[in-house]
N, CA, C and O atoms as a printed pandas DataFrame, in Angstrom:
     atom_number atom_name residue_name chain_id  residue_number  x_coord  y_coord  z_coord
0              1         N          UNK        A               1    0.848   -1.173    0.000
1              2        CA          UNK        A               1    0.000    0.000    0.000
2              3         C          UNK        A               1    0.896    1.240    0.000
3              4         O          UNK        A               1    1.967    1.290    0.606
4              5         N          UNK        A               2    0.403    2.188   -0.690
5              6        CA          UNK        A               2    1.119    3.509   -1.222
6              7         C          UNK        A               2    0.985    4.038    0.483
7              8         O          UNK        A               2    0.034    3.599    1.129
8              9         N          UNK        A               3    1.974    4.982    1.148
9             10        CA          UNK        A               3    1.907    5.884    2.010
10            11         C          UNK        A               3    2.968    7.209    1.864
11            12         O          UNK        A               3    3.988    7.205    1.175
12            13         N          UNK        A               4    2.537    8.182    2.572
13            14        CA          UNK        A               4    3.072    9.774    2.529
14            15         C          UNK        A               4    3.147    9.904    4.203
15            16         O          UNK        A               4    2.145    9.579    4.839
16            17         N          UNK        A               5    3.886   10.200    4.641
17            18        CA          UNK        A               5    4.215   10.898    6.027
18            19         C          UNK        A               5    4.552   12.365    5.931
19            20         O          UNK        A               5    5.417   12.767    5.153
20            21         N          UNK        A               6    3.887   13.135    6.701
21            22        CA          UNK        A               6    3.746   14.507    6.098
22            23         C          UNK        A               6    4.483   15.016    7.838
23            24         O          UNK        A               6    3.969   14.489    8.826
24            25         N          UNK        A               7    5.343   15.758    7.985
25            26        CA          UNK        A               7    5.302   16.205    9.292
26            27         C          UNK        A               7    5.156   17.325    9.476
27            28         O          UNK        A               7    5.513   17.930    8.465
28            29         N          UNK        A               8    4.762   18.084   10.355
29            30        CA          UNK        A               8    4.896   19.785   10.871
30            31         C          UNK        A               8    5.940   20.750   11.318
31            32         O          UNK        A               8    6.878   20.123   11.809
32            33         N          UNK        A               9    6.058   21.536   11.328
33            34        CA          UNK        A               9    6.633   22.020   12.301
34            35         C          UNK        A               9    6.697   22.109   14.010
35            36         O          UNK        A               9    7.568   22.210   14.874
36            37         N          UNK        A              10    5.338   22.014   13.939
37            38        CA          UNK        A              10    5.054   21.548   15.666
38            39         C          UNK        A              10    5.225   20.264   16.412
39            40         O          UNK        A              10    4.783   19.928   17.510
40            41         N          UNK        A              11    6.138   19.488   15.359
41            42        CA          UNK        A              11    6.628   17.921   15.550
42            43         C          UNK        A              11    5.386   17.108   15.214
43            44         O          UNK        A              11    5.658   15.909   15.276
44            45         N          UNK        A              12    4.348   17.294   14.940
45            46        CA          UNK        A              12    3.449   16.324   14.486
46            47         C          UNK        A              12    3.865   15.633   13.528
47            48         O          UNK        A              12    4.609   16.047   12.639
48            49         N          UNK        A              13    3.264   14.136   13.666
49            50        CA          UNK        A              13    4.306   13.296   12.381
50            51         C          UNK        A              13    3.019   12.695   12.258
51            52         O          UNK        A              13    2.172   12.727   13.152
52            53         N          UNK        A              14    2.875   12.151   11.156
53            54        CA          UNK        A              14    1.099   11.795   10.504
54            55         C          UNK        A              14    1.448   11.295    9.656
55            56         O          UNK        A              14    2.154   11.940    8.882
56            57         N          UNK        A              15    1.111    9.756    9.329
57            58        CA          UNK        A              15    1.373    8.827    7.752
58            59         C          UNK        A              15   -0.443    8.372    7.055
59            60         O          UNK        A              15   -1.424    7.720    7.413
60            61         N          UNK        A              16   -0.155    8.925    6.298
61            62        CA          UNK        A              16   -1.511    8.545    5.464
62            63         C          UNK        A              16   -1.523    7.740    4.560
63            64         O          UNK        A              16   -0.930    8.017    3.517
64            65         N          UNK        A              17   -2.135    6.641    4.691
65            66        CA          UNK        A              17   -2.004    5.524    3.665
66            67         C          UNK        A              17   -3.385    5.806    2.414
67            68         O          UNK        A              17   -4.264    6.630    2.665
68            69         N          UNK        A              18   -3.384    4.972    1.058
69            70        CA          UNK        A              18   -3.939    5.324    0.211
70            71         C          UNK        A              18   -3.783    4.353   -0.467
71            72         O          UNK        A              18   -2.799    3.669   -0.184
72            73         N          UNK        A              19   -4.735    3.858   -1.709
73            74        CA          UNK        A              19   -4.067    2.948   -2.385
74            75         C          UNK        A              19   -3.179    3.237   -3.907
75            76         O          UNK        A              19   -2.790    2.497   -4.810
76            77         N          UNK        A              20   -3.121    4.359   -3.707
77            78        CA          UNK        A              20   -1.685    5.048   -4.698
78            79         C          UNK        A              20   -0.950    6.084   -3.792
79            80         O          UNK        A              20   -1.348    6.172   -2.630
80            81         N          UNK        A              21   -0.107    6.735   -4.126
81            82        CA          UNK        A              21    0.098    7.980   -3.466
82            83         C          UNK        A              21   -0.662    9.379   -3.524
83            84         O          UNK        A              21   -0.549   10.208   -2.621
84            85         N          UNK        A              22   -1.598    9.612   -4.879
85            86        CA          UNK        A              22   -2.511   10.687   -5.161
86            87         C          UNK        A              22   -3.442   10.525   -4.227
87            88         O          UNK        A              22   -4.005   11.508   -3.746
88            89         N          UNK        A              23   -3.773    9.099   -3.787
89            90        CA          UNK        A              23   -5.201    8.875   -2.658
90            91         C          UNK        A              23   -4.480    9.575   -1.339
91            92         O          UNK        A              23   -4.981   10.532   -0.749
92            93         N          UNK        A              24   -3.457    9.065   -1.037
93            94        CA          UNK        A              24   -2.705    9.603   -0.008
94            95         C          UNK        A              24   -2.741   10.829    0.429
95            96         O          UNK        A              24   -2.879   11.212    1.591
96            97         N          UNK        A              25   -2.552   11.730   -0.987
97            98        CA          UNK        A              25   -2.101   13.353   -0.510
98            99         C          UNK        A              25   -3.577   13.499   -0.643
99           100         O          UNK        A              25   -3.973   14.368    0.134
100          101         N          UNK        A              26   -4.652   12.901   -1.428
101          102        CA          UNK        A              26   -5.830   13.293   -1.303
102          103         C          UNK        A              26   -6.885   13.540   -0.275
103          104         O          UNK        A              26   -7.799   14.363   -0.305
104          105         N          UNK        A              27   -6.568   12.637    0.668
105          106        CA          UNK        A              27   -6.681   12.419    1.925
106          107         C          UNK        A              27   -6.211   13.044    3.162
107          108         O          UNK        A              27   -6.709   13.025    4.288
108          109         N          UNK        A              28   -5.149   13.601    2.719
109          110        CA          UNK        A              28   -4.205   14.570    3.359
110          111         C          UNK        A              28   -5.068   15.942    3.489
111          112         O          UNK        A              28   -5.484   16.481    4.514
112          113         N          UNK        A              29   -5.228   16.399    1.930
113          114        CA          UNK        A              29   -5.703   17.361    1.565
114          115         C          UNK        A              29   -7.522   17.826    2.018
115          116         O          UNK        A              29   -8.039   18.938    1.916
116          117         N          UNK        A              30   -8.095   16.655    2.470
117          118        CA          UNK        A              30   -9.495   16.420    3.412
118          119         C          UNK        A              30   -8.748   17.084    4.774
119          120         O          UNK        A              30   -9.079   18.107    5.372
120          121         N          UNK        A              31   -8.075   16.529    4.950
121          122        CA          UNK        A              31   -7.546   17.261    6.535
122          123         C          UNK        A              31   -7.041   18.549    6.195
123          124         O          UNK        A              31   -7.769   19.502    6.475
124          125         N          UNK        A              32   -6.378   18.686    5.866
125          126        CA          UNK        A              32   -6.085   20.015    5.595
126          127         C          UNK        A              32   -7.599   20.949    5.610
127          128         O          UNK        A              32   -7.666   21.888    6.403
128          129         N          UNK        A              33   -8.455   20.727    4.958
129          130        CA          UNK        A              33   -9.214   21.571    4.386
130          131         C          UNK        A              33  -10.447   21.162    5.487
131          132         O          UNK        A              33  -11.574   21.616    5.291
132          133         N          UNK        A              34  -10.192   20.338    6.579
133          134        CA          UNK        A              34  -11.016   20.229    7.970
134          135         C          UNK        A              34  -12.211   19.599    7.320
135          136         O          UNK        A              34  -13.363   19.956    7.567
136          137         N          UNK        A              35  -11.846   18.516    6.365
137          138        CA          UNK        A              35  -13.387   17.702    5.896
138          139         C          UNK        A              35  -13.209   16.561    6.132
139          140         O          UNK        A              35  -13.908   15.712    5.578
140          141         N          UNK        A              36  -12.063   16.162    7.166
141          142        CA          UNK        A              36  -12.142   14.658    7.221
142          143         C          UNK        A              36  -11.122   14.768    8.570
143          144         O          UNK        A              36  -10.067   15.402    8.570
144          145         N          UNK        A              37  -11.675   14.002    9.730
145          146        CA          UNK        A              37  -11.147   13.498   11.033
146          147         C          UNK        A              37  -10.159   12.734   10.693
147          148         O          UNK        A              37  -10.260   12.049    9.675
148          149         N          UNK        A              38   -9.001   12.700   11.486
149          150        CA          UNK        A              38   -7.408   12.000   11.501
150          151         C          UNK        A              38   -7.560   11.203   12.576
151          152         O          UNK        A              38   -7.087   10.078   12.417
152          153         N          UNK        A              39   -8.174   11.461   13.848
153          154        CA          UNK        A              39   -8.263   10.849   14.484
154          155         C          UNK        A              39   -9.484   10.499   15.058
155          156         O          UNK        A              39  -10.327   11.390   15.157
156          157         N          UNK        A              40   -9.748    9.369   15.460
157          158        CA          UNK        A              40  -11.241    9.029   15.965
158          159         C          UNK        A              40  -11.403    8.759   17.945
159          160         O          UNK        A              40  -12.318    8.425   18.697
160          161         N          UNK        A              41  -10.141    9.087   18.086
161          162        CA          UNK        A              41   -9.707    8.667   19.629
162          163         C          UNK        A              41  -10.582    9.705   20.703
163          164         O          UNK        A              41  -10.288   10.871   20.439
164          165         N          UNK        A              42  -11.251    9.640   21.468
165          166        CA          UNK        A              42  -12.158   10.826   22.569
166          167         C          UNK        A              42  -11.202   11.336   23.225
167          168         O          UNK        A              42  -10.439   10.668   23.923
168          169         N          UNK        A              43  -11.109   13.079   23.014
169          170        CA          UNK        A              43  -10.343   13.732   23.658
170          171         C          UNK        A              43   -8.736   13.970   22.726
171          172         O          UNK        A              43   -7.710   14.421   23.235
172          173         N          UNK        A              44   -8.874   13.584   21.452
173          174        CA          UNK        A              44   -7.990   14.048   20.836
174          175         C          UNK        A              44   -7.982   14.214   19.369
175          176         O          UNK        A              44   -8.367   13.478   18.461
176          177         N          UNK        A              45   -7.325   15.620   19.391
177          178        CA          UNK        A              45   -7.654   16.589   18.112
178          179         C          UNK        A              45   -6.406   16.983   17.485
179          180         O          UNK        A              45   -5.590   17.801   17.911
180          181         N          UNK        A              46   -6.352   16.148   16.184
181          182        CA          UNK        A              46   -5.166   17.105   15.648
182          183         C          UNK        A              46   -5.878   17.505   14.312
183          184         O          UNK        A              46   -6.516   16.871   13.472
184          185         N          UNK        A              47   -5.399   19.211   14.503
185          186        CA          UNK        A              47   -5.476   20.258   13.549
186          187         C          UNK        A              47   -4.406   20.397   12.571
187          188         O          UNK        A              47   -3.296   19.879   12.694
188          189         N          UNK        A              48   -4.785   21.114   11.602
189          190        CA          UNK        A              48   -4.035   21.308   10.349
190          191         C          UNK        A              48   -2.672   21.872   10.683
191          192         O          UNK        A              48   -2.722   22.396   11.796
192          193         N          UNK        A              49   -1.311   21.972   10.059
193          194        CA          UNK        A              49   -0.691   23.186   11.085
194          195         C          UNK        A              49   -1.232   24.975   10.626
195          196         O          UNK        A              49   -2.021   25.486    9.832
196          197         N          UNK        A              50   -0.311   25.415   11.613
197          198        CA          UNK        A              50   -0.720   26.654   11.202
198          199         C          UNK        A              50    0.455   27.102   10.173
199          200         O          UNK        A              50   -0.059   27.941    9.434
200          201         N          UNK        A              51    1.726   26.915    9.833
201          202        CA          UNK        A              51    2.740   27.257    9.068
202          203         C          UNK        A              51    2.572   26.696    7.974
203          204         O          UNK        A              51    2.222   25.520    7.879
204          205         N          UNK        A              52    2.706   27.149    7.397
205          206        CA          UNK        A              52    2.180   26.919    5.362
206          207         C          UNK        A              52    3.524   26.101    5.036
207          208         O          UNK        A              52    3.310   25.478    3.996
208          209         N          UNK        A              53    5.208   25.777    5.646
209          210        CA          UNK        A              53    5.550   24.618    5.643
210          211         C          UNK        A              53    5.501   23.179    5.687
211          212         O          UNK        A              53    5.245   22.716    6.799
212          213         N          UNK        A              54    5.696   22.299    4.681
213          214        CA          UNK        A              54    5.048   21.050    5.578
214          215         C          UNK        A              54    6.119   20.288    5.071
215          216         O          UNK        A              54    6.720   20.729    4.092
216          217         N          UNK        A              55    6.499   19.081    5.638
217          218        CA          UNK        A              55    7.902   18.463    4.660
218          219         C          UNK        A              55    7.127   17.001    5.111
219          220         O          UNK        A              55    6.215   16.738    5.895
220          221         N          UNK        A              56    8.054   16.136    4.119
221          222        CA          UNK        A              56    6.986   15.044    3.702
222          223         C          UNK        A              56    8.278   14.486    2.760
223          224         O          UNK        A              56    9.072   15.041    2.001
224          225         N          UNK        A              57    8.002   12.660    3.355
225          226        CA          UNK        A              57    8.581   11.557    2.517
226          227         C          UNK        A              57    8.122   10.668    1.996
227          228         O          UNK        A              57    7.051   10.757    2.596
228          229         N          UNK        A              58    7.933    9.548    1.146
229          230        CA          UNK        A              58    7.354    9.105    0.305
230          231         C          UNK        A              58    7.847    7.364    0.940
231          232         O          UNK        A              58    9.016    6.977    0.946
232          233         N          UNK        A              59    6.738    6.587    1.394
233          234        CA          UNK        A              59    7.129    5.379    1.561
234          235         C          UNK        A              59    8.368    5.176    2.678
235          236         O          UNK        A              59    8.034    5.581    3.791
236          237         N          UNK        A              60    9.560    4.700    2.617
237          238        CA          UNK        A              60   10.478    4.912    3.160
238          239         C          UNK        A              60   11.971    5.130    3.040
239          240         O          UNK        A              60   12.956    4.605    3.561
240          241         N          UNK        A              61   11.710    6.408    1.882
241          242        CA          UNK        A              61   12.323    7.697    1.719
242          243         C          UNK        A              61   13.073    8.076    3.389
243          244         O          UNK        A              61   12.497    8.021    4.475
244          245         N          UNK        A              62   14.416    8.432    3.130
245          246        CA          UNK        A              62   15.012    8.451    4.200
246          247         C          UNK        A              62   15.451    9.880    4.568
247          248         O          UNK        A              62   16.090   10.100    5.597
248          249         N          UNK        A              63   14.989   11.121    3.458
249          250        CA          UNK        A              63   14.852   12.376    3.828
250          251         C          UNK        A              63   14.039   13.076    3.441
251          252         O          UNK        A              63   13.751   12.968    2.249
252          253         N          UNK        A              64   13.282   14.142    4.309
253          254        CA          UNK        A              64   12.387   14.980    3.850
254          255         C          UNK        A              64   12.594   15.978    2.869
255          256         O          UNK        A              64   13.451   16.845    2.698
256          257         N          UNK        A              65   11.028   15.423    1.955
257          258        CA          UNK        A              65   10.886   16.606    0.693
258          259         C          UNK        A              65   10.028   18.462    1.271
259          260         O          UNK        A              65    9.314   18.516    2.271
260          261         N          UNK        A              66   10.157   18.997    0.902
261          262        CA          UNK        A              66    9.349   20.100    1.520
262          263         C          UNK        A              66    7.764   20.934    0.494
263          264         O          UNK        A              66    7.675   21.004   -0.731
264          265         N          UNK        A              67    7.167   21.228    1.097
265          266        CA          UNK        A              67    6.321   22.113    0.530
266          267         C          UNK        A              67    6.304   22.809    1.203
267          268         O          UNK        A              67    6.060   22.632    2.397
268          269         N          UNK        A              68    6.713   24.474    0.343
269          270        CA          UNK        A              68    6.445   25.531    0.884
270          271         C          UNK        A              68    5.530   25.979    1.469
271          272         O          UNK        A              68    5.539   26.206    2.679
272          273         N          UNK        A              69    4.347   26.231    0.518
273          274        CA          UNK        A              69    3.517   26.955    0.765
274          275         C          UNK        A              69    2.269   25.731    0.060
275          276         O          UNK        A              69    2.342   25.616   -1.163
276          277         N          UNK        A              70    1.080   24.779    0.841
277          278        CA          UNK        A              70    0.532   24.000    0.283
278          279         C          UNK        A              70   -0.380   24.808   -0.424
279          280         O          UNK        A              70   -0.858   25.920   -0.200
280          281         N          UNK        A              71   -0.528   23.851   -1.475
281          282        CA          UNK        A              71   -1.304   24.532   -2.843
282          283         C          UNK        A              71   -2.549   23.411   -2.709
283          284         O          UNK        A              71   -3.638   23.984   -2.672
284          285         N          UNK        A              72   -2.606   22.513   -2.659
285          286        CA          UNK        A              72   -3.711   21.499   -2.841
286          287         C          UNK        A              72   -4.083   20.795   -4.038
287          288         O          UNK        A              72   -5.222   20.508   -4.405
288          289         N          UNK        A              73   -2.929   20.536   -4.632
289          290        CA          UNK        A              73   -2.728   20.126   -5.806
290          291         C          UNK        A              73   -1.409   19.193   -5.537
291          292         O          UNK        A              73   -0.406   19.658   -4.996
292          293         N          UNK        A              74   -1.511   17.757   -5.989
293          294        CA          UNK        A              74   -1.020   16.576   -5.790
294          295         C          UNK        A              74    0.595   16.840   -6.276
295          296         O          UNK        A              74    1.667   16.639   -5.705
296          297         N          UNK        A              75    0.166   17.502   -7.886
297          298        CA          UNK        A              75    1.483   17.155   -8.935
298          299         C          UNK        A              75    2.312   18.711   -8.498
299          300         O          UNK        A              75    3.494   18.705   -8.841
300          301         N          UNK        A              76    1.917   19.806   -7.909
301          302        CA          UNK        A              76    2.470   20.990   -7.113
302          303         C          UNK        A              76    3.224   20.294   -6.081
303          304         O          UNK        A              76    4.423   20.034   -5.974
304          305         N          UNK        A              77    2.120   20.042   -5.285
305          306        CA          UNK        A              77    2.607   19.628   -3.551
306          307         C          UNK        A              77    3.491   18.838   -3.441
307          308         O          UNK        A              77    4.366   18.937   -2.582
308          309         N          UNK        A              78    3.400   17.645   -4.534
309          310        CA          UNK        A              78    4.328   16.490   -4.391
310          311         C          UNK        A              78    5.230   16.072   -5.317
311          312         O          UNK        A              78    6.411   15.992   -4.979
312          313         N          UNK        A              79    4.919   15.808   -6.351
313          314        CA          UNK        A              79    5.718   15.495   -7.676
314          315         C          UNK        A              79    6.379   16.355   -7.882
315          316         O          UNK        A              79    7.424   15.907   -8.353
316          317         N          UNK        A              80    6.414   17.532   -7.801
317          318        CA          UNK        A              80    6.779   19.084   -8.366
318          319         C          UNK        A              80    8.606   19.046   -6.938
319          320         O          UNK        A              80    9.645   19.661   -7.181
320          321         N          UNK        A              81    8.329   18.012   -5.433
321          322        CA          UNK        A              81    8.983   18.548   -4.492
322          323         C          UNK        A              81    9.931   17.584   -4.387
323          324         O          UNK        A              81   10.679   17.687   -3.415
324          325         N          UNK        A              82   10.132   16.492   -5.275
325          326        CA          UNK        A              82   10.079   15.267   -5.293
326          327         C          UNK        A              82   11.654   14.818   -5.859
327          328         O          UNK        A              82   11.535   15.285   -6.992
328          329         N          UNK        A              83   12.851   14.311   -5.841
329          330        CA          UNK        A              83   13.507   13.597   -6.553
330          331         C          UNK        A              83   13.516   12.985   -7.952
331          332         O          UNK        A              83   12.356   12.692   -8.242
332          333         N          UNK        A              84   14.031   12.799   -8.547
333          334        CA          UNK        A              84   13.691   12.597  -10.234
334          335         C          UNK        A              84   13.171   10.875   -9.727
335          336         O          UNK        A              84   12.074   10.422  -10.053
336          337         N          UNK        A              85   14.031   10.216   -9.026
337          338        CA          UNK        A              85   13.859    8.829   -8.517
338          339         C          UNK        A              85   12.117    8.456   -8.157
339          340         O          UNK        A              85   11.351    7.630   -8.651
340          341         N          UNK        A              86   11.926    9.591   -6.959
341          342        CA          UNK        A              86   10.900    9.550   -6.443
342          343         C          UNK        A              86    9.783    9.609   -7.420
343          344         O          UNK        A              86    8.969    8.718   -7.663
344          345         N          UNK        A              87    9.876   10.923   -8.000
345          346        CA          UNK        A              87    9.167   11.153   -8.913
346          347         C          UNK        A              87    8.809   10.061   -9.911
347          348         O          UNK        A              87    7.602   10.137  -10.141
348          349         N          UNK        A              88    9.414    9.023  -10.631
349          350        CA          UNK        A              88    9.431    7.562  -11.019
350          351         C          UNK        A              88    8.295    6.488  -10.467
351          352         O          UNK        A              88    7.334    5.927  -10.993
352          353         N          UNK        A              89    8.849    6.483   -9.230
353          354        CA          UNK        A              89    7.956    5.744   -8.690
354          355         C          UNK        A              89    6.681    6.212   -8.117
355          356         O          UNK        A              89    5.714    5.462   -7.979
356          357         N          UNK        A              90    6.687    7.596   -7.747
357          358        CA          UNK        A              90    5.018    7.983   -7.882
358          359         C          UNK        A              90    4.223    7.608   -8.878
359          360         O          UNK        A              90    3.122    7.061   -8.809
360          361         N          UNK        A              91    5.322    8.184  -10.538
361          362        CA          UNK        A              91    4.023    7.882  -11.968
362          363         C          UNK        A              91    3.987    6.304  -12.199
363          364         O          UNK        A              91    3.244    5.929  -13.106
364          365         N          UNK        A              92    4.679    5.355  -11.511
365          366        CA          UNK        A              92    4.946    4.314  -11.892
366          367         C          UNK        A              92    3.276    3.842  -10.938
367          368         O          UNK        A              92    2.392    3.198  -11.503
368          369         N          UNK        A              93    3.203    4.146  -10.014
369          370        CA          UNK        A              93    1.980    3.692   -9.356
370          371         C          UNK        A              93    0.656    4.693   -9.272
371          372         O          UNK        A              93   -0.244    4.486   -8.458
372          373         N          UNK        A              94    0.643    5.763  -10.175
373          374        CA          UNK        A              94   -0.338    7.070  -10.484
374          375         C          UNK        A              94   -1.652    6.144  -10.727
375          376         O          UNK        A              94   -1.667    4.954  -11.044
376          377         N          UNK        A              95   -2.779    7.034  -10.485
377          378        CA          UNK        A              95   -4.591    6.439  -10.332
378          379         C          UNK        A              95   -4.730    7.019  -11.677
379          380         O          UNK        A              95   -5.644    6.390  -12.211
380          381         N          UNK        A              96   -4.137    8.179  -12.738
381          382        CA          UNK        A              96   -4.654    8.420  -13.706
382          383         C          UNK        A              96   -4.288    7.837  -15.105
383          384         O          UNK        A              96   -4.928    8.175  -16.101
């Protein structure tokens, strides 16, 4: 199964699984945009961050890629931040 680990600046570390990587950031991008719960646990809430930084590795990628400023767009946010390598194996497993 495709996964993205996206972390914060506020040390939050969050892996979103998907069954490509576009489902992944897609899913991501529900949280972000506060239309979809991360967690279902009583008494705990994690929010979007507040810093328009976000850095993020692909599977188990052993250093973080960055997004500046999230756009909400898969092939911006991710492909665009991505290693030529990485980038490979994203289109190699792409939903389109």
């Amino acid at each position: 199964m495709a996964s993205i680990r996206f972390r914060f600046t506020t040390e939050c570390q969050l892996t979103v699984e998907g069954g490509s990587y576009e489902e992944a950031y897609l899913r991501f991008k529900d949280f972000m945009h506060g239309e979809t719960l991360i967690s279902t646990e009583e008494g705990l809430e994690i929010c979007p961050p507040e810093e328009p930084t976000i850095f993020f590795e692909v599977d188990d990628q052993t250093d973080y890629n960055t997004i500046d400023n999230f756009k909400g767009d898969f092939v911006k946010d991710i492909v665009a931040n991505c290693s030529h390598d990485i980038q490979a194996k994203i289109n190699h497993h792409a939903i389109r």
